[in-house]
PyMOL Python script that loads the backbone (N, CA, C, O; Angstrom):
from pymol import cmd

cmd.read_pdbstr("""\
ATOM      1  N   UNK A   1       6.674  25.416   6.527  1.00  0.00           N
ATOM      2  CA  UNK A   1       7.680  26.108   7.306  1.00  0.00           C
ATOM      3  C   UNK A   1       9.022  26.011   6.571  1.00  0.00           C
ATOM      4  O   UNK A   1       9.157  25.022   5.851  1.00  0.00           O
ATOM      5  N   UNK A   2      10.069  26.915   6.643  1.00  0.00           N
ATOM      6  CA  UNK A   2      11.006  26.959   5.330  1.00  0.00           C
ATOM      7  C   UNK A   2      11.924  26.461   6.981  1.00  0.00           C
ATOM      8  O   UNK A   2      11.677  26.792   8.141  1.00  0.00           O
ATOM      9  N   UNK A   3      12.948  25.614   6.441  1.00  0.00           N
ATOM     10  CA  UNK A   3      14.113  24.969   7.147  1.00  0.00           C
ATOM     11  C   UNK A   3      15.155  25.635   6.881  1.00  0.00           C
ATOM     12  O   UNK A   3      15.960  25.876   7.781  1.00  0.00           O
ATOM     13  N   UNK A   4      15.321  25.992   5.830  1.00  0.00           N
ATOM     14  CA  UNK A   4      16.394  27.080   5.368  1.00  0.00           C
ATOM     15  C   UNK A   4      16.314  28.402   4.817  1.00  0.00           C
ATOM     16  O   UNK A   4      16.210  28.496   3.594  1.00  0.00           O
ATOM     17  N   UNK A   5      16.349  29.562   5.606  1.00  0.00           N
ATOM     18  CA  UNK A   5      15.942  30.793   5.006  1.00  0.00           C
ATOM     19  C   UNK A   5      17.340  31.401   4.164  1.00  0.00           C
ATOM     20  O   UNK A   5      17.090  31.881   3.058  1.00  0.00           O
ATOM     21  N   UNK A   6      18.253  31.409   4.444  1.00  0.00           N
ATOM     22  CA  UNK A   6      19.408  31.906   3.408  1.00  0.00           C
ATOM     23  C   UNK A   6      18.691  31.228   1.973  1.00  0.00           C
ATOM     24  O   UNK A   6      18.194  31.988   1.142  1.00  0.00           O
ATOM     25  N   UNK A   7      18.689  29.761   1.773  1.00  0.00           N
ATOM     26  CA  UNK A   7      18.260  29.172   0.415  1.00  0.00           C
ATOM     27  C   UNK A   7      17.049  29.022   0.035  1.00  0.00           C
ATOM     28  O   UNK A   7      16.793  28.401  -0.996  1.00  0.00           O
ATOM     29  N   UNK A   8      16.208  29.506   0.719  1.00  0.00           N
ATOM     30  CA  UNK A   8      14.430  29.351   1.083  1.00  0.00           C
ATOM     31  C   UNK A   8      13.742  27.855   1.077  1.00  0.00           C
ATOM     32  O   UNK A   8      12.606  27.583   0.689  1.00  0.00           O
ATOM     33  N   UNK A   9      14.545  27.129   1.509  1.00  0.00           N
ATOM     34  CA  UNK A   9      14.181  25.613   1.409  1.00  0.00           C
ATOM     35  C   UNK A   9      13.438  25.165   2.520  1.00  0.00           C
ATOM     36  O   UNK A   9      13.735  25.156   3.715  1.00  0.00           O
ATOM     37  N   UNK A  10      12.075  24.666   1.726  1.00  0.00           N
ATOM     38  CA  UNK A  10      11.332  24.733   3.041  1.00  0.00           C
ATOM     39  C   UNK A  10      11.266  23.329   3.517  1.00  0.00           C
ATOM     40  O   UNK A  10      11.912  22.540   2.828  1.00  0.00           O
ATOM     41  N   UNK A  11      10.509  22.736   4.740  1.00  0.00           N
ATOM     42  CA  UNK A  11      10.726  21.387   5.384  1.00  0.00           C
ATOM     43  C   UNK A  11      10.415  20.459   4.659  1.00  0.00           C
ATOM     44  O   UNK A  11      11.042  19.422   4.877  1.00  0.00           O
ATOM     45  N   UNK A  12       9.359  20.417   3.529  1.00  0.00           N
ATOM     46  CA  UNK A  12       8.529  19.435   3.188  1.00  0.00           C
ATOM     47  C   UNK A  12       9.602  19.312   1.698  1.00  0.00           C
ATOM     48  O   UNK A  12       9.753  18.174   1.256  1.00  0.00           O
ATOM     49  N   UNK A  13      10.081  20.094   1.208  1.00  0.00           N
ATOM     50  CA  UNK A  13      11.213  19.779   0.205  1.00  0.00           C
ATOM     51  C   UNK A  13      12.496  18.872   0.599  1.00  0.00           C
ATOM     52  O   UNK A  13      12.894  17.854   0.033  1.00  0.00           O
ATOM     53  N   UNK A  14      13.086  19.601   1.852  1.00  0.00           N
ATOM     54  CA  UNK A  14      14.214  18.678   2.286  1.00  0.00           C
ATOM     55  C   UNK A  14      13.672  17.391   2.973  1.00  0.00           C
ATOM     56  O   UNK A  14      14.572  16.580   3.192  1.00  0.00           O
ATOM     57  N   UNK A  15      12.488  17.013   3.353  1.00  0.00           N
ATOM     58  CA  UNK A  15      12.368  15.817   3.446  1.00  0.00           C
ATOM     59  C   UNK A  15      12.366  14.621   2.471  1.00  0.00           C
ATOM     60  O   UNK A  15      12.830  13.482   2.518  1.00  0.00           O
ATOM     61  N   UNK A  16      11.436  15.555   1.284  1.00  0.00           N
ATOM     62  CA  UNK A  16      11.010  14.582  -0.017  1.00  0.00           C
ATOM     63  C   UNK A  16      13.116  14.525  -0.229  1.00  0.00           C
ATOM     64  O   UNK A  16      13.627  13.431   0.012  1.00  0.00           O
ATOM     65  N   UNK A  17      13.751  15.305  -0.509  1.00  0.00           N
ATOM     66  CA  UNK A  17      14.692  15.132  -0.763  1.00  0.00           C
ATOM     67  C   UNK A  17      16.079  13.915   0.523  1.00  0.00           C
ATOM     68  O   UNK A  17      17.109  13.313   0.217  1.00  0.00           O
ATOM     69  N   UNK A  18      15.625  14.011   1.369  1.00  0.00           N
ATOM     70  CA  UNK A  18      16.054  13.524   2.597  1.00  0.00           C
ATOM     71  C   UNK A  18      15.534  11.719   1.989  1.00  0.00           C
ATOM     72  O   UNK A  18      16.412  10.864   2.111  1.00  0.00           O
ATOM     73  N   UNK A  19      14.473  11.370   1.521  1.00  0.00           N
ATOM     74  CA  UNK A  19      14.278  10.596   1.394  1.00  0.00           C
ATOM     75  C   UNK A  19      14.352   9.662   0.085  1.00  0.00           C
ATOM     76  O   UNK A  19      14.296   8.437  -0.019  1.00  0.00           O
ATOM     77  N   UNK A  20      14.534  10.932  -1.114  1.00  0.00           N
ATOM     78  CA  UNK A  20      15.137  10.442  -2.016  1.00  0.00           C
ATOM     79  C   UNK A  20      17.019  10.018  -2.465  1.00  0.00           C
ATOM     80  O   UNK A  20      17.488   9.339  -3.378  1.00  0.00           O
ATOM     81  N   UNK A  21      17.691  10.813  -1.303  1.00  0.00           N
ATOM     82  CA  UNK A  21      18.755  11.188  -1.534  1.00  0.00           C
ATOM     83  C   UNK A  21      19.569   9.936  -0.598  1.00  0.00           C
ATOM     84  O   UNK A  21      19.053   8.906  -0.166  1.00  0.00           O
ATOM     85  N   UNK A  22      20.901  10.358  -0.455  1.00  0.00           N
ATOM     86  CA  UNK A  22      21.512   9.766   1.040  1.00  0.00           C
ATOM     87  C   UNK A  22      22.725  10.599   1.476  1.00  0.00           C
ATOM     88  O   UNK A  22      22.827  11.671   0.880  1.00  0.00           O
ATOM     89  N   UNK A  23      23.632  10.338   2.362  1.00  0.00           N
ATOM     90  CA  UNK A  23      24.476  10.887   2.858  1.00  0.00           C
ATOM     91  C   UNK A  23      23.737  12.055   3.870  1.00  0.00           C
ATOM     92  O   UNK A  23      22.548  12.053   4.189  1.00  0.00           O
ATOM     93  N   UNK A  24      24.751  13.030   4.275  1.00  0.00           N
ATOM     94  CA  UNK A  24      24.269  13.709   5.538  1.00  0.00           C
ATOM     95  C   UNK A  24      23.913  15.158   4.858  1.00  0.00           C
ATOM     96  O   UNK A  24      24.217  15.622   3.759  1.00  0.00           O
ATOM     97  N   UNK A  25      23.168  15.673   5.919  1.00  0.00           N
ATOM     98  CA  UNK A  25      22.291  17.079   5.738  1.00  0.00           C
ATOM     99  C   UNK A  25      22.854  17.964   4.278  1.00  0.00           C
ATOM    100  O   UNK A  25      22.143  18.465   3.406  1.00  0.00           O
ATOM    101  N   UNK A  26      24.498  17.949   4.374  1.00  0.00           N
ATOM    102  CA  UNK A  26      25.192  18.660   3.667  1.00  0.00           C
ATOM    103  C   UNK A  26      25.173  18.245   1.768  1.00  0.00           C
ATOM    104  O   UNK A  26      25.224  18.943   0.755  1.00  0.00           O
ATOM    105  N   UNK A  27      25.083  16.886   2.005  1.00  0.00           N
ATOM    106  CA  UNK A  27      25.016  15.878   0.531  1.00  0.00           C
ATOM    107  C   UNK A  27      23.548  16.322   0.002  1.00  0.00           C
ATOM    108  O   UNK A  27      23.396  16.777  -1.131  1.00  0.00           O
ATOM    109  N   UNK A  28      22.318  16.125   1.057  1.00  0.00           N
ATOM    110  CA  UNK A  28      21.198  16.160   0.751  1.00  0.00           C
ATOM    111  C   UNK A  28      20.793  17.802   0.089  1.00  0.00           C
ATOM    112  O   UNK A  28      19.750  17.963  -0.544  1.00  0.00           O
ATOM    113  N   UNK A  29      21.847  19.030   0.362  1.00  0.00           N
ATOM    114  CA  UNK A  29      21.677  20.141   0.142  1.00  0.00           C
ATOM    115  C   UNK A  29      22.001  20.273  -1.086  1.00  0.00           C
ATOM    116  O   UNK A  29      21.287  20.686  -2.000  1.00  0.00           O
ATOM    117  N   UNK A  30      23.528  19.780  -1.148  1.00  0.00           N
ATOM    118  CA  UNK A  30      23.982  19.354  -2.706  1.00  0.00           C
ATOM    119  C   UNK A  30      23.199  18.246  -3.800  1.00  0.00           C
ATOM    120  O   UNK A  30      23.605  18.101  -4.953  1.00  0.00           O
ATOM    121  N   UNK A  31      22.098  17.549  -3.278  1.00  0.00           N
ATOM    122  CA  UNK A  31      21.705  17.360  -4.407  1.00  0.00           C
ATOM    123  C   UNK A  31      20.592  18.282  -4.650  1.00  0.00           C
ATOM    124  O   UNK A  31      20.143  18.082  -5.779  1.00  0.00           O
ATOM    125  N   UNK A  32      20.051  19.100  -4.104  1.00  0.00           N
ATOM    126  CA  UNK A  32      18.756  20.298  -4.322  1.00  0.00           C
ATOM    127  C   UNK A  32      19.831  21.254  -4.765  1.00  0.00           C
ATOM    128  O   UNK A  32      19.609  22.451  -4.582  1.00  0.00           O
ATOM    129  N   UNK A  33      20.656  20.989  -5.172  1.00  0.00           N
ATOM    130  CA  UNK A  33      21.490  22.589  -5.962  1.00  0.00           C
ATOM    131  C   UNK A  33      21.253  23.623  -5.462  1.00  0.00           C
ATOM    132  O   UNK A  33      20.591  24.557  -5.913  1.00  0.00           O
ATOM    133  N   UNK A  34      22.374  23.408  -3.402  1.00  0.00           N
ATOM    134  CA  UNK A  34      22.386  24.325  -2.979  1.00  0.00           C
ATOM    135  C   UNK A  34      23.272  23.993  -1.909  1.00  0.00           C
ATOM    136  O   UNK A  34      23.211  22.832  -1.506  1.00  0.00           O
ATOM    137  N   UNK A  35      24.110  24.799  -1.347  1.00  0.00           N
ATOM    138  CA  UNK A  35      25.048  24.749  -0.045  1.00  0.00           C
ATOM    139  C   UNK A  35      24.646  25.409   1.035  1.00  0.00           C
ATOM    140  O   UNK A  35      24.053  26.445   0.731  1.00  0.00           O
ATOM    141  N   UNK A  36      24.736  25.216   2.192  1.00  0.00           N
ATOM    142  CA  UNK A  36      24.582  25.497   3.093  1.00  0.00           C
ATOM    143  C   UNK A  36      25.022  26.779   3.211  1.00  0.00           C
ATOM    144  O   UNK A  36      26.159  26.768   2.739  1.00  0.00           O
ATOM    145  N   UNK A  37      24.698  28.112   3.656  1.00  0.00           N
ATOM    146  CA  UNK A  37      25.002  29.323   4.067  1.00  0.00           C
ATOM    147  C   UNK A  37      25.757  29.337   5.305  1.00  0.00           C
ATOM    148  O   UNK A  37      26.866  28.889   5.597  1.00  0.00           O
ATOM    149  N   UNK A  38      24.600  30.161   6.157  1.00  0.00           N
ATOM    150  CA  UNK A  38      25.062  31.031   7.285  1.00  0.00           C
ATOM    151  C   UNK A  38      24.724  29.158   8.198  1.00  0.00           C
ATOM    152  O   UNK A  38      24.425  29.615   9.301  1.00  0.00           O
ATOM    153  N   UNK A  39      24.638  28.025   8.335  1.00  0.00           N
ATOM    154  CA  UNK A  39      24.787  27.007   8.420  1.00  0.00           C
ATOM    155  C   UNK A  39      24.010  26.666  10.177  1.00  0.00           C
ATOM    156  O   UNK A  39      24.416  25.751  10.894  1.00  0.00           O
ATOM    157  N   UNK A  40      23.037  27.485  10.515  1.00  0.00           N
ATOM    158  CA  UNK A  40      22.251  28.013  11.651  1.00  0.00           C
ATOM    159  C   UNK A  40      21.156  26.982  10.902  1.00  0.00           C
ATOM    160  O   UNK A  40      20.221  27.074  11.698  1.00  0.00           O
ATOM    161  N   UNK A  41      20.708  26.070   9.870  1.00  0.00           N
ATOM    162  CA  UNK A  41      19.520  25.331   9.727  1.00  0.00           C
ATOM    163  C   UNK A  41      20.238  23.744   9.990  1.00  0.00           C
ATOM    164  O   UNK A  41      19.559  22.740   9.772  1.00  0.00           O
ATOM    165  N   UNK A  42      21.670  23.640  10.478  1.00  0.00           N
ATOM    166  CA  UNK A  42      22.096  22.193   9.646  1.00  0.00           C
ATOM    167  C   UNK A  42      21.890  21.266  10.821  1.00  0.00           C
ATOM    168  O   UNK A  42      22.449  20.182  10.650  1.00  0.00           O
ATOM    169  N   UNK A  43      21.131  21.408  12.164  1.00  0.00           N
ATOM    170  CA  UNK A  43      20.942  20.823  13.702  1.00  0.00           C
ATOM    171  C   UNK A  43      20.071  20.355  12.869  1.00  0.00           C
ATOM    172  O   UNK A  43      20.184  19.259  12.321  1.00  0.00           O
ATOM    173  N   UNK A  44      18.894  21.344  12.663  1.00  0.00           N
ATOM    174  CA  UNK A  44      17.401  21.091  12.260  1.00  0.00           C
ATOM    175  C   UNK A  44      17.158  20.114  11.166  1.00  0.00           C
ATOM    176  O   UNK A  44      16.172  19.390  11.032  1.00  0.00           O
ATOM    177  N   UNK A  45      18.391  20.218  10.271  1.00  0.00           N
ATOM    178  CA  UNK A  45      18.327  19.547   8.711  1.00  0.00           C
ATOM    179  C   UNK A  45      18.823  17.632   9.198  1.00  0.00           C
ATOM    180  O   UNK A  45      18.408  16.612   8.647  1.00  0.00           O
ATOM    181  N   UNK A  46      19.502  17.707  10.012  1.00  0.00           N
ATOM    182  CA  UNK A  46      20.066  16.488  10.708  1.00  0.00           C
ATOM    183  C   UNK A  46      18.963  15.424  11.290  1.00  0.00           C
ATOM    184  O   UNK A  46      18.687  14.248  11.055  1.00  0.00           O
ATOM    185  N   UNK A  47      18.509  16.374  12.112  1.00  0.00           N
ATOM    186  CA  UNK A  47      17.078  15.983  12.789  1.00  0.00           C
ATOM    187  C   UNK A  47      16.157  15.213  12.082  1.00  0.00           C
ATOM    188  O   UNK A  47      15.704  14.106  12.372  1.00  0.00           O
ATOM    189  N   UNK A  48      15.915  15.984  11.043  1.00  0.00           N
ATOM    190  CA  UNK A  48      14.831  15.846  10.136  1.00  0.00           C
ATOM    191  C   UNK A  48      15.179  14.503   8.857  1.00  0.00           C
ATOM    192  O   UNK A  48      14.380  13.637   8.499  1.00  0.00           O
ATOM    193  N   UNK A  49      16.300  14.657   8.473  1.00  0.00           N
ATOM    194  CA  UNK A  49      17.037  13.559   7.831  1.00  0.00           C
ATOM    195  C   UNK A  49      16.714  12.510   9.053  1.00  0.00           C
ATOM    196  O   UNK A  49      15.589  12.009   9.032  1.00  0.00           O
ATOM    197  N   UNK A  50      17.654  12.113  10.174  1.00  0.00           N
ATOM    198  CA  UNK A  50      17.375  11.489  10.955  1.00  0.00           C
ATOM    199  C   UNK A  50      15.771  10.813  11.586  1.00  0.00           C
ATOM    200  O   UNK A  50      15.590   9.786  12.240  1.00  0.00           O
ATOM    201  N   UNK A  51      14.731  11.870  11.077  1.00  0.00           N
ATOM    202  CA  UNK A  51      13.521  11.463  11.163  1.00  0.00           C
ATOM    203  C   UNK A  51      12.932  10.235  10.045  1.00  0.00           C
ATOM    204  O   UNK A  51      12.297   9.202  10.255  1.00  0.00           O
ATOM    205  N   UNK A  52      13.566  10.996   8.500  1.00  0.00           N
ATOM    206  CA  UNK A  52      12.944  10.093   7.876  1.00  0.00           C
ATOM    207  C   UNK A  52      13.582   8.579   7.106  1.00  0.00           C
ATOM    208  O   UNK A  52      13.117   7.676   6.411  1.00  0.00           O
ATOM    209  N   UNK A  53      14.946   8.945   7.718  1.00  0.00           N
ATOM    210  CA  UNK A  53      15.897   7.473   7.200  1.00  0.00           C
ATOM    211  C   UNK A  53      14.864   6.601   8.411  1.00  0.00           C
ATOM    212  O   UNK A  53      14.519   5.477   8.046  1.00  0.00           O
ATOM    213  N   UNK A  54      14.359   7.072   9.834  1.00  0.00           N
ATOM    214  CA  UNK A  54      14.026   5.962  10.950  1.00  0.00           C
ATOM    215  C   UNK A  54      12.680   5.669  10.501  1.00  0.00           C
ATOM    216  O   UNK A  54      12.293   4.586  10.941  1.00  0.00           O
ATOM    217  N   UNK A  55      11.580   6.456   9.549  1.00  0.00           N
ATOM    218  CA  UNK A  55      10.802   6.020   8.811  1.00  0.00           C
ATOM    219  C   UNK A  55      10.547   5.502   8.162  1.00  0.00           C
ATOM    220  O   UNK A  55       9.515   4.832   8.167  1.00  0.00           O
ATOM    221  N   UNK A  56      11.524   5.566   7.106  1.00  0.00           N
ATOM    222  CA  UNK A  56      11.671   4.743   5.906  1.00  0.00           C
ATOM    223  C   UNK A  56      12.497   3.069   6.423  1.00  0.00           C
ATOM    224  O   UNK A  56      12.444   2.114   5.648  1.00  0.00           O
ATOM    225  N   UNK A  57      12.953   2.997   7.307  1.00  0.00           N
ATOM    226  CA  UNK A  57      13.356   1.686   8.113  1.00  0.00           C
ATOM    227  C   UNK A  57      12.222   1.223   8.202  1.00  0.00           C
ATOM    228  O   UNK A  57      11.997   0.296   7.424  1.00  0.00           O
ATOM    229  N   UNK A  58      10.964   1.687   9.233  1.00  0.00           N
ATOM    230  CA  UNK A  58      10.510   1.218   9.567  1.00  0.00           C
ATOM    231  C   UNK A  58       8.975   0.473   8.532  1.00  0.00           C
ATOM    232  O   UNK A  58       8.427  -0.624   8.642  1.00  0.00           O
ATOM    233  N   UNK A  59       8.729   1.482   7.712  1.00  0.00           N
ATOM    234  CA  UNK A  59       7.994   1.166   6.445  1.00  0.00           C
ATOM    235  C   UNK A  59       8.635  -0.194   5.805  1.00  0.00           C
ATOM    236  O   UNK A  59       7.887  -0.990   5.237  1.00  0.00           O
ATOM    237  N   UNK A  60      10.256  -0.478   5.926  1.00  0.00           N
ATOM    238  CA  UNK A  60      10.437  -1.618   5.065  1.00  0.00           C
ATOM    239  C   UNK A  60      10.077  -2.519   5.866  1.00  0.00           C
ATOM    240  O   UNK A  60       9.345  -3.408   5.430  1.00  0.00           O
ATOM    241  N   UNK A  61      10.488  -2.535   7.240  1.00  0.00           N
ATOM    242  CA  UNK A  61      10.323  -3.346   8.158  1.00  0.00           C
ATOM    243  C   UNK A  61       9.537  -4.363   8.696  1.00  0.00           C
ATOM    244  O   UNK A  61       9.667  -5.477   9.203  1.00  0.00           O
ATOM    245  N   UNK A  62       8.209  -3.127   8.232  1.00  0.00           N
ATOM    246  CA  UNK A  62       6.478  -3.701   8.629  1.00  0.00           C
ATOM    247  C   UNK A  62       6.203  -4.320   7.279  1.00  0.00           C
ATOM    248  O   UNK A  62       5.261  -5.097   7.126  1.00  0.00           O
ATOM    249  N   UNK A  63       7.067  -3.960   6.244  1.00  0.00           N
ATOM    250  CA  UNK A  63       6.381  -4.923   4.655  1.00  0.00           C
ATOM    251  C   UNK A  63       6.499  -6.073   4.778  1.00  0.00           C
ATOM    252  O   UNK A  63       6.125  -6.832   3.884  1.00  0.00           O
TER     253      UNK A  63
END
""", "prot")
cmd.dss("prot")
cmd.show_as("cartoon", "prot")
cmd.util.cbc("prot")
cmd.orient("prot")
């Protein structure tokens, strides 16, 4: 499913990137060498960041 249609960035990219990266939705766009457009994906992009920083907590957590 693409998360961003202005930049065609789809979910499973901005996550791998969400999880390699840090800072908020907007940082994580800038490091995929791309800015936010018409800015109608950046709830969804938040969310989803927010999904996998509480994942990646919890993966260290249980080690």
């Amino acid at each position: 499913m693409y998360l961003c249609i202005c930049n065609a960035i789809r979910e499973t990219d901005f996550r791998r990137a969400a999880r390699d990266g840090s800072g908020d939705a907007e940082a994580i766009y800038r490091a995929m060498g791309r800015t936010p457009d018409c800015g109608s994906c950046l709830c969804e992009a938040e969310d989803i960041l927010r999904e996998e920083r509480e994942g990646l907590k919890s993966a260290i957590l249980a080690a």
